[in-house]
C-alpha positions in Angstrom: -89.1 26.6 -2.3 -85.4 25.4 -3.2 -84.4 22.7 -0.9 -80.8 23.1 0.9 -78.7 20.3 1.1 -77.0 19.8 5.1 -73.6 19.3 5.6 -73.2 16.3 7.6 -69.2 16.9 8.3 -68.4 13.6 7.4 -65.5 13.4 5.5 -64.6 11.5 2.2 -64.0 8.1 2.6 -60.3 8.7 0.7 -59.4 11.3 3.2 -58.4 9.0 6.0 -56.1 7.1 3.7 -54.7 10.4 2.2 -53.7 11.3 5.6 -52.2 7.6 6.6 -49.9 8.0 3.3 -49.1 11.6 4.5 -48.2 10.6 7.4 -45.8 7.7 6.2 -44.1 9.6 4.2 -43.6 12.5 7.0 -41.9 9.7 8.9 -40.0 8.4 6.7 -38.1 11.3 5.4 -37.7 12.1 8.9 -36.4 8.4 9.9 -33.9 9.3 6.7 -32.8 12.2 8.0 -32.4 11.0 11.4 -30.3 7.7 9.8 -27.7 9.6 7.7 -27.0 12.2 10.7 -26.6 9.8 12.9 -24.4 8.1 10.1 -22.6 10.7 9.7 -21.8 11.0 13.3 -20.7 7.3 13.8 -18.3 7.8 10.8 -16.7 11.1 12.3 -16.5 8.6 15.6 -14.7 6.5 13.9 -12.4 7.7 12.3 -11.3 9.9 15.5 -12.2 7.6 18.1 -8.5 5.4 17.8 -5.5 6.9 19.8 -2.5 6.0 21.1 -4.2 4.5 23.8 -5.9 1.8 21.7 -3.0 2.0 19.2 -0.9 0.7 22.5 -3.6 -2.0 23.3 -3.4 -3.1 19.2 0.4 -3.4 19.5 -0.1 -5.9 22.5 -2.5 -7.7 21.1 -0.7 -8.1 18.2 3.0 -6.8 18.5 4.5 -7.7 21.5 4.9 -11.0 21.2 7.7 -10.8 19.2 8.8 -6.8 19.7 8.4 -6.9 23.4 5.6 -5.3 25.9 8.1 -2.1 25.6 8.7 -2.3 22.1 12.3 -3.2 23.5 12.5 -6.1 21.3 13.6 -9.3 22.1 15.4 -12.6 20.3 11.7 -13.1 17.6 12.2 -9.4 16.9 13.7 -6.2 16.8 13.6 -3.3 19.3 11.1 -0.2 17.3 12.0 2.2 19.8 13.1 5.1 17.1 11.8 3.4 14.0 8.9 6.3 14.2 5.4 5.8 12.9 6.8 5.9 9.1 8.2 2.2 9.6 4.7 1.5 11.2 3.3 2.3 8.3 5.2 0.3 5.8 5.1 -2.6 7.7 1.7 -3.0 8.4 0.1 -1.5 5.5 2.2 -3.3 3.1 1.2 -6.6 4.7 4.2 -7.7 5.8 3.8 -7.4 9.7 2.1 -9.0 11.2 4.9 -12.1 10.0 2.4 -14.7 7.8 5.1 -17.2 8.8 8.1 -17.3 9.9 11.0 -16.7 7.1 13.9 -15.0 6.3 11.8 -11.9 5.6 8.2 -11.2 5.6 6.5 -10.8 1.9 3.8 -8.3 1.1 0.3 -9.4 1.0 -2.9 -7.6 1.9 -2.8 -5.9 5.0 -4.4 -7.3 8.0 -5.1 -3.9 9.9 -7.2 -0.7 8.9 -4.9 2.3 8.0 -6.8 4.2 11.1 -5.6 0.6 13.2 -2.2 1.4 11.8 -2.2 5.0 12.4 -2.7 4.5 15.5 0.2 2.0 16.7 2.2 4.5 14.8 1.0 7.4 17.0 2.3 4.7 20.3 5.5 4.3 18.5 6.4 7.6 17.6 5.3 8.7 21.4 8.4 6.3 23.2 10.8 7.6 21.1 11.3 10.3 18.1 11.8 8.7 14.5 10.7 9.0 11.0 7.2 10.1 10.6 5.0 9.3 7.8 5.8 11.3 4.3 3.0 13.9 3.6 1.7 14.4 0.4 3.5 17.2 -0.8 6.7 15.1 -0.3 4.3 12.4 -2.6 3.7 14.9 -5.7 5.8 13.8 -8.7 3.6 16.6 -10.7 7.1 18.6 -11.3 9.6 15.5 -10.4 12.6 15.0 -12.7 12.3 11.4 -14.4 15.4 11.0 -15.6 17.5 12.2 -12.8 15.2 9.3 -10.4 16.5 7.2 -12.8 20.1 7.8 -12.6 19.7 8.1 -9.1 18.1 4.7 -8.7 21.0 3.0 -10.9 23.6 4.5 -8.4 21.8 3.5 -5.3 19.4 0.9 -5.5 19.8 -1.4 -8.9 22.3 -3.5 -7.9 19.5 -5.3 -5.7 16.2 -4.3 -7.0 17.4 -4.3 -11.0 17.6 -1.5 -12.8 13.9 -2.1 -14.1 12.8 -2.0 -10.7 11.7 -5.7 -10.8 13.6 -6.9 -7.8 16.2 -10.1 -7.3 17.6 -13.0 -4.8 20.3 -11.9 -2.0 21.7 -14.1 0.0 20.2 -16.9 2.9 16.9 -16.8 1.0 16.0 -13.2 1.3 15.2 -11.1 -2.0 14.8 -7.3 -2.9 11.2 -7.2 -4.0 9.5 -6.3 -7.0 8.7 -2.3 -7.2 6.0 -2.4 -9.6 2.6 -1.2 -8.6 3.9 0.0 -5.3 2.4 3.1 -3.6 4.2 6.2 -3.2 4.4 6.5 0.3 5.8 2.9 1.0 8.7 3.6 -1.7 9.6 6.7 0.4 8.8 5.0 3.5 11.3 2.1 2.5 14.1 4.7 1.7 13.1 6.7 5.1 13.4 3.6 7.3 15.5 0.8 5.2 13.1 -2.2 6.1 14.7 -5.8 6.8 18.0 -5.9 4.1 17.5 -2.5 2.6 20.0 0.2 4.3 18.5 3.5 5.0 18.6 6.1 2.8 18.1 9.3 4.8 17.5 13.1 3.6 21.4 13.6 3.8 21.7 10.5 1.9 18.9 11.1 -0.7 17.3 14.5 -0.5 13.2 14.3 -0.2 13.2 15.7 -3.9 15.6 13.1 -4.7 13.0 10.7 -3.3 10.2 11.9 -5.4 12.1 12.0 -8.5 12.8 8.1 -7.6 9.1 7.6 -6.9 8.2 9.1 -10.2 11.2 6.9 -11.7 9.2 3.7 -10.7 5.8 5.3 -11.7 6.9 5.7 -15.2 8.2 2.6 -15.5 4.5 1.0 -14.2 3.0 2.9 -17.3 5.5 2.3 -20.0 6.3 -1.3 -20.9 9.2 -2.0 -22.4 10.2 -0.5 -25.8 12.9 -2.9 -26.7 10.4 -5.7 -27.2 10.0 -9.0 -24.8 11.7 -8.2 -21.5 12.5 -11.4 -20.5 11.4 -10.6 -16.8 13.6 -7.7 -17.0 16.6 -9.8 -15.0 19.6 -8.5 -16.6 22.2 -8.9 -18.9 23.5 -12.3 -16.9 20.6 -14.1 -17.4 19.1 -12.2 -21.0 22.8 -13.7 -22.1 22.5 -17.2 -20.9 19.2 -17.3 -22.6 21.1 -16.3 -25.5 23.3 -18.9 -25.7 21.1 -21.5 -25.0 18.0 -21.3 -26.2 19.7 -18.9 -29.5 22.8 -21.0 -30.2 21.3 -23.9 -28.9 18.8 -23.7 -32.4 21.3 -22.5 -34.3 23.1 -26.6 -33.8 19.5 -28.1 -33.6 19.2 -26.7 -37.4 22.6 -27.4 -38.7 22.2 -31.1 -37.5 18.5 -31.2 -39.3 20.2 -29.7 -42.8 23.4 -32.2 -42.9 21.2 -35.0 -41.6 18.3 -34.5 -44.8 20.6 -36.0 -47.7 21.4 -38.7 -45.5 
């Protein structure tokens, strides 16, 4: 007579632990999911969460010191009521407002605000008054921009201060027309839009926004095509290429003729 085994209904001593790292993994996949949604949701927060509102509180934190609790301006600064959020923009995201010190004109450096931070105070400024708003990026494409014609357009307008290489020069009472190498595109046609600190403004009846981006690609070109004519010398002009010239060129030119009629001697 066969004898039938019973089943007890105990289960395998690897199930339990088969089960545990089942249920692990169930939770964590849904702690991952959980995490990047709710990720996700914080980053769509922030980057809509700043408004005028708090772009008004970040300009009296941090603005109206000098501009005024109106932006009205007052004897440490000028009045931005007009200026729109395209002077905003320049300013603060090219580092040079907030002032590092106190000067004849603030540098660029790295900016001290986010862009949304920025956007934001250029919302409040745009909302007192109308004014230049912030280039969008069709105005920014140089895909079918004329070269040459931003560079005749630069010599006529803008050399005489910011060299015809683009790499800047001293004005007078200790200000200077920066350096336009490496810039970005929308704070070249920001500084034309608005004419920040020395630089007059150069509106669209002045230069066209085509014009513009033929001088933005002007720049551009010149950021990826060093010289051709050999060293550059800083790319400061004839004046100072000439003075070189004579001194350091002629200069040799005595320092070997005294060597030669000295040797006999």
């Amino acid at each position: 007579m066969a004898h039938r085994s019973k089943k007890t209904g105990r289960r395998h001593p690897l199930a339990s632990l088969g089960l545990l790292v089942l249920g692990l993994v169930a939770a964590g996949g849904v702690s991952t999911v959980v995490g990047q949604v709710a990720s996700a949701d914080a980053s769509s927060q922030q980057a809509t969460q700043l408004t005028v509102d708090d772009g008004e509180q970040l300009f009296q934190a941090n603005c109206a010191s000098c501009h005024g609790v109106n932006a009205e301006g007052s004897s440490e600064g000028p009045s931005l009521i007009g200026v729109g959020a395209a002077s905003v923009d320049f300013q603060v995201m090219t580092g040079r407002m907030p002032l590092a010190f106190s000067g004849p004109q603030g540098a660029a450096r790295e900016p001290v605000f986010s862009q949304e931070q920025s956007d934001a105070m250029g919302a409040y400024i745009a909302e007192l008054a109308p004014g230049p708003d912030v280039p969008s990026e069709e105005l920014l494409d140089t895909a079918d921009a004329n070269v040459a014609e931003g560079a005749e357009i630069f010599r006529i307008n803008c050399a005489m201060c910011h060299n015809v290489a683009g790499a800047g020069g001293a004005l007078t009472e200790g200000k200077f027309a920066p350096d336009l190498h490496d810039v970005e595109a929308s704070h070249i046609y920001e500084a034309m839009l608005t004419g920040p600190q020395n630089m007059p403004v150069f509106n669209d009846d002045n230069i066209s926004p085509e014009e513009k981006t033929d001088i933005i690609a002007y720049l551009h070109f010149l950021d990826e095509n060093p010289s051709v004519g050999g060293f550059d010398l800083g790319s400061l002009g004839p004046v100072s290429e000439g003075l070189f010239i004579w001194i350091f060129g002629l200069g040799g030119i005595v320092a070997i003729t005294v060597w030669l009629t000295a040797k006999p001697n």
